[in-house]
C-alpha positions in Angstrom: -2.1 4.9 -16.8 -5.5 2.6 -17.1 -3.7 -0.3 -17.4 -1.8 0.3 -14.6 -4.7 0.9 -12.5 -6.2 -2.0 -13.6 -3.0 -4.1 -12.7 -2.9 -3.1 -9.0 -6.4 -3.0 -8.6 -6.2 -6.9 -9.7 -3.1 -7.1 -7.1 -5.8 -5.6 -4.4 -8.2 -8.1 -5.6 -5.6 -11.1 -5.2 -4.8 -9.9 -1.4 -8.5 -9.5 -0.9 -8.8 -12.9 -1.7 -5.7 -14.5 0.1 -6.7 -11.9 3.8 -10.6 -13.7 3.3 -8.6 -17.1 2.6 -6.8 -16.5 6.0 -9.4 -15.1 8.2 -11.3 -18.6 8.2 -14.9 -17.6 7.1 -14.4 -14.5 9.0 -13.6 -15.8 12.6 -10.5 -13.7 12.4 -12.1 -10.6 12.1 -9.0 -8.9 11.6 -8.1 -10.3 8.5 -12.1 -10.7 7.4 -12.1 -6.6 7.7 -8.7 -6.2 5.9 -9.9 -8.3 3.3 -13.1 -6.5 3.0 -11.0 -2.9 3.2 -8.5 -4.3 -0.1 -11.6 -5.3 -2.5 -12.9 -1.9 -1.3 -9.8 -0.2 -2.8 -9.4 -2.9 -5.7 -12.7 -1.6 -6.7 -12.4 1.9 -6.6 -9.5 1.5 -8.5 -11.2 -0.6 -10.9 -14.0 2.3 -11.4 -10.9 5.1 -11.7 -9.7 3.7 -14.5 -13.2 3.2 -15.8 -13.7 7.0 -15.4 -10.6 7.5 -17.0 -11.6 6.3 -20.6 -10.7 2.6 -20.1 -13.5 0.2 -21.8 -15.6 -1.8 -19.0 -15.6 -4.9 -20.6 -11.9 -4.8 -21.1 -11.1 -3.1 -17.5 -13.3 -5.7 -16.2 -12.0 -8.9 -17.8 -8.2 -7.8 -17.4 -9.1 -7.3 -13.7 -11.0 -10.3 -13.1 -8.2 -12.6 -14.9 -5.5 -11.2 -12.6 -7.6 -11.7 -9.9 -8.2 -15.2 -10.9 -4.4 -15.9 -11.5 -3.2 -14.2 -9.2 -5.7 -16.1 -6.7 -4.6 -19.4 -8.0 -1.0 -18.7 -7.6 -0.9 -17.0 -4.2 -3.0 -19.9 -2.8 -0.9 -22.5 -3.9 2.0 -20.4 -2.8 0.6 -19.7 0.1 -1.9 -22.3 1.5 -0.6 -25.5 -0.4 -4.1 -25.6 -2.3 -4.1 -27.6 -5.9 -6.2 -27.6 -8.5 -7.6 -30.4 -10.2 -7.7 -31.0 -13.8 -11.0 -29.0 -14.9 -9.2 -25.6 -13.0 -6.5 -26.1 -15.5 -8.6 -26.1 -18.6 -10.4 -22.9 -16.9 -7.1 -21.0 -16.3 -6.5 -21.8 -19.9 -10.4 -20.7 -20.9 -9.0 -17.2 -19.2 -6.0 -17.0 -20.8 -7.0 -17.9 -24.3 -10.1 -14.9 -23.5 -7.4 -12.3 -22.6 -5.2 -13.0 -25.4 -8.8 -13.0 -27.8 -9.2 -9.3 -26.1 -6.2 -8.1 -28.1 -8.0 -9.1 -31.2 -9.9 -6.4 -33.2 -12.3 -7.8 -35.9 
């Protein structure tokens, strides 16, 4: 049930990001204060699963990498934006530390 949590508080987090993205530094104030309202929620989610028994380090970098993905792909979806090369070898960097979470030395 964490996990889950953790999964659509990333979601939140990646709508958060794409409603800030489209209210234009906030001159749409509609879409500033949605965006504002979703990372509200993403968090709260984010400490629920927290509360819940889930590890902070892992509930944090699981959220954060969705968010980051998720953020990558809905913009380029969304608003045409590209990365250049270095953003490739960070998704990668975030990737490789997800897959290292799974790990137990």
């Amino acid at each position: 049930m964490n996990f889950i949590l953790i999964i659509i508080s990333g979601i939140l987090d990646v709508l958060a990001n794409l409603a800030l993205q489209k209210s234009n530094g906030f001159y749409n104030k509609s879409w500033g204060f949605f965006a504002l309202l979703l990372v509200g929620c993403a968090f709260l989610l984010l400490a629920f699963a927290v509360e819940r028994g889930m590890s902070l380090p892992i509930a944090y970098t699981l959220w954060g990498a969705i968010g980051i993905l998720g953020s990558v792909a809905g913009a380029y979806y969304f608003f045409k934006q590209k990365l250049k090369p270095i953003g490739y070898i960070g998704i990668c960097l975030v990737i490789l530390a997800v897959a290292l979470l799974q790990l137990e030395f």
